[in-house]
PAZA-439145 format. One line per field, with one value per residue (C-alpha): residue number from 1; residue in one letter; x, y, z. Coordinates in Angstrom, 3 decimals. Last residue first. Example, Ala and Ser with C-alpha at 12.3 -4.5 7.8 and 13.67 -1.06 7.14 Angstrom:
REM PAZA-439145
num = 2,1
residu = S,A
X = 13.670,12.300
Y = -1.060,-4.500
Z = 7.140,7.800
***
This chain:
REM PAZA-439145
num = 182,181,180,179,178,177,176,175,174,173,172,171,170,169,168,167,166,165,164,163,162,161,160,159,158,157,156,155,154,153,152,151,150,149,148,147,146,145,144,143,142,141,140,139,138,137,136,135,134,133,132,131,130,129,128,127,126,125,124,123,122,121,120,119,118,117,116,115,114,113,112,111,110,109,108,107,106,105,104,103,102,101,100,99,98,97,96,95,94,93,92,91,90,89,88,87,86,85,84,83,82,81,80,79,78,77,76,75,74,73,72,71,70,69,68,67,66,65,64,63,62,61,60,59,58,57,56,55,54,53,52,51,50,49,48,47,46,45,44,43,42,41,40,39,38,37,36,35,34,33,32,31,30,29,28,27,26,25,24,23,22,21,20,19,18,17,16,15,14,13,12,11,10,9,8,7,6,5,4,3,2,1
residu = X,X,X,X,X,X,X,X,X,X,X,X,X,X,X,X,X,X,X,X,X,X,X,X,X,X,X,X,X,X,X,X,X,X,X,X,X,X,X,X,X,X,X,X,X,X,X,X,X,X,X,X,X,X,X,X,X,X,X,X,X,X,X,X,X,X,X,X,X,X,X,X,X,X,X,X,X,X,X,X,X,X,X,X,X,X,X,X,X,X,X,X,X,X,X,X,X,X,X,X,X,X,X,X,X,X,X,X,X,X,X,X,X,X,X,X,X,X,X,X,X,X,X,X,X,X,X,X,X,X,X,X,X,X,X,X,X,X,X,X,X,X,X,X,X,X,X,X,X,X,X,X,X,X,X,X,X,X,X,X,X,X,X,X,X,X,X,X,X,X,X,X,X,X,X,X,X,X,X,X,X,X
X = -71.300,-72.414,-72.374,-70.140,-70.077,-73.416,-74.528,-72.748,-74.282,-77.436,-76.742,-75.260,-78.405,-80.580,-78.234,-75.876,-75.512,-75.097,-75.606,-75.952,-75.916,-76.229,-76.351,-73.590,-71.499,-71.400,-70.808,-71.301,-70.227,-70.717,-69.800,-72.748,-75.518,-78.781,-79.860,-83.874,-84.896,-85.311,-86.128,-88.722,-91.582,-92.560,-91.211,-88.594,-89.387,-87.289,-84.807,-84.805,-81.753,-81.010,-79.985,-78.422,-79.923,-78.265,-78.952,-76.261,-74.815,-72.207,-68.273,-65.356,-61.761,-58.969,-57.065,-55.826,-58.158,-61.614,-60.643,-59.986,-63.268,-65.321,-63.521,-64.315,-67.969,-67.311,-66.120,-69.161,-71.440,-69.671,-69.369,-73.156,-73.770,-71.559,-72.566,-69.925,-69.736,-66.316,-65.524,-61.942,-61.139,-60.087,-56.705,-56.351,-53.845,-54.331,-52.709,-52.912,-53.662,-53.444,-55.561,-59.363,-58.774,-55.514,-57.169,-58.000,-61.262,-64.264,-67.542,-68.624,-71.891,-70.352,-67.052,-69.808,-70.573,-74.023,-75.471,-75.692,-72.144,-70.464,-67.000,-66.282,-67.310,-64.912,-61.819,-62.558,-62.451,-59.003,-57.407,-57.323,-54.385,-54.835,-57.472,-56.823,-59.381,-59.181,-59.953,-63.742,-62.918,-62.965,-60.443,-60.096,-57.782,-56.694,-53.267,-49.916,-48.683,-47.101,-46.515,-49.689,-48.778,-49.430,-51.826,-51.165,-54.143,-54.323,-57.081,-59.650,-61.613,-65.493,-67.080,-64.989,-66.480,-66.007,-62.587,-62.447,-58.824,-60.006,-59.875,-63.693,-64.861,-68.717,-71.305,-73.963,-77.528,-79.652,-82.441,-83.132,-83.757,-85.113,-88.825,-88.496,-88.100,-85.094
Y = -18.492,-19.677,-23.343,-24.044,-20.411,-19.986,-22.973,-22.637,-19.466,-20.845,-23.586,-21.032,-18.969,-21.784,-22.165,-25.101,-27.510,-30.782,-30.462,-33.388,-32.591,-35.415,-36.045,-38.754,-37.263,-34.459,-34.653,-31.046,-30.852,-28.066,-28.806,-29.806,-28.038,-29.483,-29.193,-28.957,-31.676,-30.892,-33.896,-32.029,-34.041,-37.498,-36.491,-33.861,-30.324,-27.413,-25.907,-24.698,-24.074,-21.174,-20.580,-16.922,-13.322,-10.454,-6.888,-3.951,-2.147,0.056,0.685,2.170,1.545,3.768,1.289,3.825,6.505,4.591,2.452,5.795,7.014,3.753,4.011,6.789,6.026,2.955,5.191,7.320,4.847,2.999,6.032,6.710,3.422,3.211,6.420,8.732,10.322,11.461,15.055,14.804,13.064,9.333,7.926,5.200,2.210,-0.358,-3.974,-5.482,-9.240,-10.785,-13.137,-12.336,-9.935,-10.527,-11.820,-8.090,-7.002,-8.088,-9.138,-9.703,-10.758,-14.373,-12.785,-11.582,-7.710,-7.172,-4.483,-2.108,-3.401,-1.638,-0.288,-3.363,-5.743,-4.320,-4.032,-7.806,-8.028,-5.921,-8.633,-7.805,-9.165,-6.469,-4.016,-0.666,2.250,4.962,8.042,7.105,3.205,0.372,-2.144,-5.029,-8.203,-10.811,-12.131,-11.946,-15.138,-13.502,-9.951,-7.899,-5.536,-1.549,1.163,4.291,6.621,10.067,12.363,9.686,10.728,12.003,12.801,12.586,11.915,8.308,7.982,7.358,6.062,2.544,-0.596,-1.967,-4.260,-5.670,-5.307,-7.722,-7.239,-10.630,-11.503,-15.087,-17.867,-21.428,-20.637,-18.365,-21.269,-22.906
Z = -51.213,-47.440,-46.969,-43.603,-42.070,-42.455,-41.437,-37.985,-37.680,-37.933,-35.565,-32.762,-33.060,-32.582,-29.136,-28.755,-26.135,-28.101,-32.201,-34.737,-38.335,-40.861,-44.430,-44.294,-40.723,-39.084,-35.099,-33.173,-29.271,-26.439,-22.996,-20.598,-18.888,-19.973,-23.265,-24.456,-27.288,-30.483,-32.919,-34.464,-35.957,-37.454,-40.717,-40.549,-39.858,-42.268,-42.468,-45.965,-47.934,-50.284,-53.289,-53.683,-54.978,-54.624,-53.081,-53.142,-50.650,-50.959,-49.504,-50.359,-48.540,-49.527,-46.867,-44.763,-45.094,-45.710,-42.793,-40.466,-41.384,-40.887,-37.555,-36.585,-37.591,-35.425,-32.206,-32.482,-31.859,-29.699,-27.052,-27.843,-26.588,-23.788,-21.844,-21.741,-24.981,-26.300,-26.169,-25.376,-29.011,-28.797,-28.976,-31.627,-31.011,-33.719,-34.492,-37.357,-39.127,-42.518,-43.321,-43.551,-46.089,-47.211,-50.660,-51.416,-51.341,-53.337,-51.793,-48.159,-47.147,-46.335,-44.354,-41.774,-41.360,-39.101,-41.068,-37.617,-36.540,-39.155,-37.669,-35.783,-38.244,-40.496,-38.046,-38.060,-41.806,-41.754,-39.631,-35.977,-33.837,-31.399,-31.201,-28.994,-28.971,-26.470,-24.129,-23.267,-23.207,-25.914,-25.509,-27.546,-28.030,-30.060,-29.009,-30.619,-32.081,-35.126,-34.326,-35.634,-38.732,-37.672,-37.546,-35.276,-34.902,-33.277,-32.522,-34.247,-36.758,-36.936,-40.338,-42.890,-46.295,-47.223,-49.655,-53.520,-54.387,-54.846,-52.878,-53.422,-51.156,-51.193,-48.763,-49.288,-47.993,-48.570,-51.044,-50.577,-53.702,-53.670,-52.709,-55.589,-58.322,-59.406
***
């Protein structure tokens, strides 16, 4: 391999140990519970609460660090229910919750984080590694990118090949991600 072939990315692993964040902001009150089976995911995010349904503890992850962008890929460690299992939460917020939406978010992941770290004795660092990688890169005879016009999304993959209708750049990386990531 040389260092064309390798990528330094941000990984934040699991560790379930008795070691707790330092409390910052909580939640007044927080009830955590198993989803029914068949319940539907939801959110709601308003000055006086917090409700997620059907939200497996990765989910309540990228929720409370949205400034590292949490995917399952940058994960490491954690229990095997990870992605699995799925809860419910109903968290009233303090009175003296911002009112403009950013702040409110804000402040409602690092209540979050803090409710995480309580329930779950959930610790968290970051830590640099170093994967393969694969380049994207121009074919001969050029890119094969052509603009879409409104239609429904597709994807066909098939002997070396990825073909994409409708989709954004983003949407393709993401896509890759999810497919080859370690």
């Amino acid at each position: 391999r040389n260092a064309a072939d390798m990528r330094s990315f941000l990984v934040v692993p699991i560790l379930l140990t008795g070691v707790c964040l330092q409390v910052q902001d909580t939640f007044e009150v927080a009830s955590l519970k198993p989803s029914r089976p068949g319940a539907r995911f939801t959110e709601i995010l308003d000055g006086a609460q917090f409700n997620c349904t059907a939200h497996s503890l990765m989910h309540l992850l990228m929720n409370a660090y949205p400034d590292i962008e949490v995917q399952p890929w940058k994960v490491s460690g954690g229990p095997a229910w990870l992605t699995s299992d799925t809860w419910d939460l109903a968290a009233k917020l303090p009175a003296n919750m911002p009112t403009d939406q950013e702040h409110l978010y804000r402040r409602t992941e690092q209540m979050l984080r803090t409710f995480l770290a309580e329930q779950f004795k959930l610790q968290t660092h970051r830590e640099t590694k170093e994967y393969p990688v694969y380049s994207l890169v121009v074919a001969k005879g050029g890119p094969k990118l052509k603009p879409s016009d409104a239609g429904p999304f597709s994807i066909k993959v098939g002997r070396g090949r990825l073909e994409f209708r409708h989709q954004t750049m983003s949407g393709l990386v993401q896509y890759l991600y999810s497919a080859w990531a370690p």
